[in-house]
Backbone as a ProteinNet text record, in pm:
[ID]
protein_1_A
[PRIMARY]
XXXXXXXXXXXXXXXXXXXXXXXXXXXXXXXXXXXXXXXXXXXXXXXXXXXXXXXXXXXXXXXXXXXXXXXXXXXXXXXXXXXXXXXXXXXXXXXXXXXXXXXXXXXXXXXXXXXXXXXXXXXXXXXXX
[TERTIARY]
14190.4	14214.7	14117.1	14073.5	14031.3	13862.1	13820.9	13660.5	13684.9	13783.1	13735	13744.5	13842.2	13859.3	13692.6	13641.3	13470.8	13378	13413.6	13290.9	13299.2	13444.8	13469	13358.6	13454.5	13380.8	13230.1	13146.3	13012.8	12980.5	13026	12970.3	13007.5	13126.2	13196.2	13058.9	13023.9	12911.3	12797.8	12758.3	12603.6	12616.1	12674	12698.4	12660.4	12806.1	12758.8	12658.1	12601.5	12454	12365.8	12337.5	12295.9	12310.9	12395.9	12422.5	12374.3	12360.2	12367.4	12172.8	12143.1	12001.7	11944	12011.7	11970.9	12006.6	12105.5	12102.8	12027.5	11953.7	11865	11679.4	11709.2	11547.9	11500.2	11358.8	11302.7	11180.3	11181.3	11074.4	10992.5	10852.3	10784.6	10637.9	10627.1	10517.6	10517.5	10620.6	10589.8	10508.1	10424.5	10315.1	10178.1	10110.8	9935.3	9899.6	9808.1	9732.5	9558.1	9511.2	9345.6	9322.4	9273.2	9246.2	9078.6	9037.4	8866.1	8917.4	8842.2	8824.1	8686.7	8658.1	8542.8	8473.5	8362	8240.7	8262.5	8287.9	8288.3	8113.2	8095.6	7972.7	7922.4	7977.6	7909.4	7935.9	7919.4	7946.5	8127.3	8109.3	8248.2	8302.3	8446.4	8528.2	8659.9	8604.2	8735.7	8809.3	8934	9044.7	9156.8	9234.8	9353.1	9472.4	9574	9671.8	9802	9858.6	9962.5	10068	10161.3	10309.4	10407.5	10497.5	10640.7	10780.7	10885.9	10975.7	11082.5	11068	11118.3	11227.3	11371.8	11468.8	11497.6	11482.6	11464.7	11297.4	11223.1	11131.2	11012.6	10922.7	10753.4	10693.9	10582.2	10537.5	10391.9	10322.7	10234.2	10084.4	10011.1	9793.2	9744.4	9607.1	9492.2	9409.5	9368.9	9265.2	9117.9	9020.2	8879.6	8895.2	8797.8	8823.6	8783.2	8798.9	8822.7	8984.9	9053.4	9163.5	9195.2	9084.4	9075.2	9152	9259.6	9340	9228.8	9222.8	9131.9	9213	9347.9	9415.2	9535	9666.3	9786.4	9799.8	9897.9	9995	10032.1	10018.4	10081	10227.5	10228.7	10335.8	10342	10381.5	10431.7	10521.4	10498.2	10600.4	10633.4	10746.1	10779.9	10842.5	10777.7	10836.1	10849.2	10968.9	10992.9	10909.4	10828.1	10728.3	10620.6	10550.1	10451.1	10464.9	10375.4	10376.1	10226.8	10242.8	10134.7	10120.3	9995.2	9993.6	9883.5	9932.8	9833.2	9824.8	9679.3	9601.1	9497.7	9376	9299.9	9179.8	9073.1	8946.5	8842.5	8760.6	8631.2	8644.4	8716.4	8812.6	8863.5	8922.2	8940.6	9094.4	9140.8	9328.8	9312.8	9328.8	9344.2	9487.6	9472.7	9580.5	9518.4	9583.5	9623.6	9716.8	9670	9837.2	9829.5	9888.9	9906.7	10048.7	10014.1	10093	10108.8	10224.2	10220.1	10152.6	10069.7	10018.6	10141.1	10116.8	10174.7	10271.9	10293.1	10359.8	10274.4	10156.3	10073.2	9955.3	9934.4	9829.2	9862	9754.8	9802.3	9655	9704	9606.6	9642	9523.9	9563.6	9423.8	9475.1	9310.2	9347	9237.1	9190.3	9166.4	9256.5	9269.7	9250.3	9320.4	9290	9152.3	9021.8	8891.6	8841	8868.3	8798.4	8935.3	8855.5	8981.9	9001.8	9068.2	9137.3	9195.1	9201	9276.6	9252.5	9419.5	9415.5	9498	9507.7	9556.6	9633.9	9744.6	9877.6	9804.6	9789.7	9726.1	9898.8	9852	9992.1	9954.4	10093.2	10069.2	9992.5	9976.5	9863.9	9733.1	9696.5	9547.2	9538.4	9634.5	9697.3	9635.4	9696.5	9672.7	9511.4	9479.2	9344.8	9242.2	9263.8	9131.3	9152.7
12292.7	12219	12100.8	12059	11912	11946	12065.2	12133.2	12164.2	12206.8	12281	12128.6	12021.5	11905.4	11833.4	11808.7	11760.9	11846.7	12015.8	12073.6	12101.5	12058.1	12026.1	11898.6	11770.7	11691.9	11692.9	11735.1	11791.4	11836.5	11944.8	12022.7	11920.5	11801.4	11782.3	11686	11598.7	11461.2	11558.9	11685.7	11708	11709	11805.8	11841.6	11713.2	11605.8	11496.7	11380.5	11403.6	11339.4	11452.8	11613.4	11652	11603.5	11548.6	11571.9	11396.5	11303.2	11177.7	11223.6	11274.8	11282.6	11306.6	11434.7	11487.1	11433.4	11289.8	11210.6	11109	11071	10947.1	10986.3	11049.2	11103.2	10975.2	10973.5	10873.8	10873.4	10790.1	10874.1	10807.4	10897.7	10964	10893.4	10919.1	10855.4	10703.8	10666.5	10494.3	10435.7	10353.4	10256	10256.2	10276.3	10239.3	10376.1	10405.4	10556.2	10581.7	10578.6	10569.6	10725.8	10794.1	10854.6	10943.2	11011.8	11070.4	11230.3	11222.8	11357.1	11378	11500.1	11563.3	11650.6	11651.9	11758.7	11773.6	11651.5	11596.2	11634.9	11678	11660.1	11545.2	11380.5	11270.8	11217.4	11300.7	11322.5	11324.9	11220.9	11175	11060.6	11056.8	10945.5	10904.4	10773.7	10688.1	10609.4	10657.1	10586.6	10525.1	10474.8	10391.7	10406.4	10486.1	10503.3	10416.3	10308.4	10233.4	10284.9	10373.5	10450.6	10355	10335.5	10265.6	10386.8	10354.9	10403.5	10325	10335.2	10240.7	10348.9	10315.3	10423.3	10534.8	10554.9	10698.3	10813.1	10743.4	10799.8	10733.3	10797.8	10766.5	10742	10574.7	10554.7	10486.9	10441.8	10317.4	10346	10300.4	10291.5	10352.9	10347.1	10391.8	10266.7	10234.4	10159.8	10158.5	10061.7	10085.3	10057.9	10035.1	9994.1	9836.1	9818.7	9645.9	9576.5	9657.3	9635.3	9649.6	9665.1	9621.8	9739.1	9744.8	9840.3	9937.6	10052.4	10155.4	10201	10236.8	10335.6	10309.9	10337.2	10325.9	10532	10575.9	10707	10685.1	10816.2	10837.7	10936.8	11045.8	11109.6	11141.3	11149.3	11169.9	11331.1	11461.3	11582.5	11562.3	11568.7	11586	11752.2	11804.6	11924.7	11963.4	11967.3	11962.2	11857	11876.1	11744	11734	11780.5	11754.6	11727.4	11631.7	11505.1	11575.8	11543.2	11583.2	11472.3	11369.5	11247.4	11287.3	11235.2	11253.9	11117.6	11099.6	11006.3	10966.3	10913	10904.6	10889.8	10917.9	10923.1	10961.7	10854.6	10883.7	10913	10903.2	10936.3	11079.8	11149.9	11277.6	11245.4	11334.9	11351.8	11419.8	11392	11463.7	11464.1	11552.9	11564.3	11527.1	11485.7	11511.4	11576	11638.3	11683.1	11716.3	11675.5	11621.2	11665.1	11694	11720.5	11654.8	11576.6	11570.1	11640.7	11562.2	11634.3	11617.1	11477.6	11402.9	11286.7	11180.5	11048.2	10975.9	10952.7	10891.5	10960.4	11108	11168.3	11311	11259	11383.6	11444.1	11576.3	11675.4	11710.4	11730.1	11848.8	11831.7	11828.2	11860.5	11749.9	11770.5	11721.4	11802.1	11824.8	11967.2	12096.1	12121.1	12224.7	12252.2	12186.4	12235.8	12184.8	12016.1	11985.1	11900.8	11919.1	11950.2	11731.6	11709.8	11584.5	11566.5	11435.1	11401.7	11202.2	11167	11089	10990.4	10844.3	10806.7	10674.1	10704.3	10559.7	10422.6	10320.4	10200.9	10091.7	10052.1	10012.1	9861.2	9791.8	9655	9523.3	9592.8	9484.2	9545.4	9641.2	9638.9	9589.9	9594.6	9509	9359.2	9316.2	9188.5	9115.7	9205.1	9204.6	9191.7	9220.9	9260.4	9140.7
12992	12869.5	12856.5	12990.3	12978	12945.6	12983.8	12971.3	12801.9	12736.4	12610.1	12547	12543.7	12510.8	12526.5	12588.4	12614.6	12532.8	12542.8	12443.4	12318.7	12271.4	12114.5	12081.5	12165.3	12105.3	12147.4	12214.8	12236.7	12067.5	12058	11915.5	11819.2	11800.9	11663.2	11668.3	11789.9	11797.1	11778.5	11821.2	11746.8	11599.8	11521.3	11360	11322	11372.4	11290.1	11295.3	11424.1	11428.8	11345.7	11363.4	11252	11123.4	11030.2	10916.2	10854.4	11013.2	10941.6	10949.7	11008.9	11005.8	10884.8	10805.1	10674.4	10552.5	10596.5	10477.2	10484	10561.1	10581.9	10600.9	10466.7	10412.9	10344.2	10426.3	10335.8	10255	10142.8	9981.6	10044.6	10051.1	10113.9	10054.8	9920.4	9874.1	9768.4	9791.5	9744.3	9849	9761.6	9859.5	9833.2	9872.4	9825.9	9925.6	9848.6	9911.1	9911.2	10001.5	10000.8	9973	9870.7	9847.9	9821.6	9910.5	9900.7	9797.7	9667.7	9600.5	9631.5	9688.6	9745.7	9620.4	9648.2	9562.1	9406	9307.2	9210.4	9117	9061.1	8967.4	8970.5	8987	9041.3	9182.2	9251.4	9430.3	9464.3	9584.8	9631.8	9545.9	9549.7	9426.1	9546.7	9544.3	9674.7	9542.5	9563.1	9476.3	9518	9513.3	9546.8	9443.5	9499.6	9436.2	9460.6	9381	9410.3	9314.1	9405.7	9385.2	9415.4	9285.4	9319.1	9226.1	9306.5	9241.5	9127.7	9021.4	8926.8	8841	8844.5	8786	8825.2	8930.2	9062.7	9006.4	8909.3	8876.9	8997.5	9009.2	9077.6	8965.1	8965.9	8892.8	8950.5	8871.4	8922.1	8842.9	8918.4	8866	8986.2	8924.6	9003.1	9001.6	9123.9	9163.1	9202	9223.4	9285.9	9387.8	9483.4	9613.5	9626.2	9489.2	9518.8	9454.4	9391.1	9375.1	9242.8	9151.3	9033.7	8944.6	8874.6	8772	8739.6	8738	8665.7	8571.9	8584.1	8483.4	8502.6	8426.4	8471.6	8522.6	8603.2	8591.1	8489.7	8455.1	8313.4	8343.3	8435.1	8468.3	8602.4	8689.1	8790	8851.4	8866.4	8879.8	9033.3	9040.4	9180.6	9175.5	9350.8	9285.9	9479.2	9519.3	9690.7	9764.6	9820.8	9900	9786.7	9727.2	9647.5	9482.4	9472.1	9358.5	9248.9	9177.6	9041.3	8994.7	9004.5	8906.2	8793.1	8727.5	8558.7	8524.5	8551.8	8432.4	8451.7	8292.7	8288	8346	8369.8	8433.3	8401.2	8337.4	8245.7	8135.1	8041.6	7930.4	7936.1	7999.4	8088.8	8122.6	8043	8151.3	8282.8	8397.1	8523.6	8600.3	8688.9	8765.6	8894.8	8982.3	9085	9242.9	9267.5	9363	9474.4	9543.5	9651.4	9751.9	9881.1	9986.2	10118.8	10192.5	10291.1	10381.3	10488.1	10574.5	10771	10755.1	10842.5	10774.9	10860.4	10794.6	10685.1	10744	10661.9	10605.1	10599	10577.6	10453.8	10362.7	10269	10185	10123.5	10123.5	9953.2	9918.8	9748.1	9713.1	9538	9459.9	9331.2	9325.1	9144.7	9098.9	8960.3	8921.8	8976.1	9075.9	9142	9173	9182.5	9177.9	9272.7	9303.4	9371.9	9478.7	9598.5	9744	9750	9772.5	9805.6	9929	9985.4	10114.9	10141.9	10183.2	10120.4	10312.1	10299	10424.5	10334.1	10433.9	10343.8	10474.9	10334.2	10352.9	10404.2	10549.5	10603.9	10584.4	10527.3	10563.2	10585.8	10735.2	10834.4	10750.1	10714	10632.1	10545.3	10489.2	10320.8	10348.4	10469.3	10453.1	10513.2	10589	10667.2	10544.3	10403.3	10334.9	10245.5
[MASK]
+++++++++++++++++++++++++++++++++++++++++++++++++++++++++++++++++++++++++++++++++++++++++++++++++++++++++++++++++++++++++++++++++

């Protein structure tokens, strides 16, 4: 009695350490994102994407690599891990989209054509520059 009593609660403490695990997901792409779009008709394009969540929506701009506003997002698709941002560039609607690679590392295209990959800008760099 006293063995099945221990491997109940064995199984009841995994489930529910399982279950607190799968509620404590955390959104994934708010924050600032260094972004390289590769083999562009005017070469390589380093951009800076600053993602916030405002109303349970993803929102935010595109940056230079001096900080300076280039564009606002215009829409945002979330669709399982990967995000679609739309907006302007060169007077040009574009997309973007984008996939987790790792924690801080992510992968897609500009408009599907040209390959992207991008590294989340932490903090301490934030403040270093």
């Amino acid at each position: 009695m006293n063995k099945l009593s221990v491997m109940l609660t064995v199984i009841v403490g995994t489930l529910l350490t399982l279950t607190v695990k799968a509620q404590t997901k955390t959104d994934y792409y708010p924050g600032k994102w260094n972004v390289l779009v590769m083999g562009t008709p005017n070469g390589d394009s380093k951009m800076t994407f600053v993602l916030e969540r405002k109303d349970g929506k993803l929102t935010g701009a595109v940056q230079d690599s001096t900080g300076k506003e280039l564009t606002k997002i215009t829409r945002v698709d979330e669709k399982d891990k990967t995000i679609t941002a739309a907006f302007t560039a060169q007077n040009y609607d574009v997309t973007l989209t984008l996939e987790p690679v790792d924690d801080d590392h992510v992968k897609g295209s500009l408009m599907g054509m040209f390959e992207a990959k991008g590294v989340r800008v932490k903090e301490t760099e934030q403040i270093r520059k």
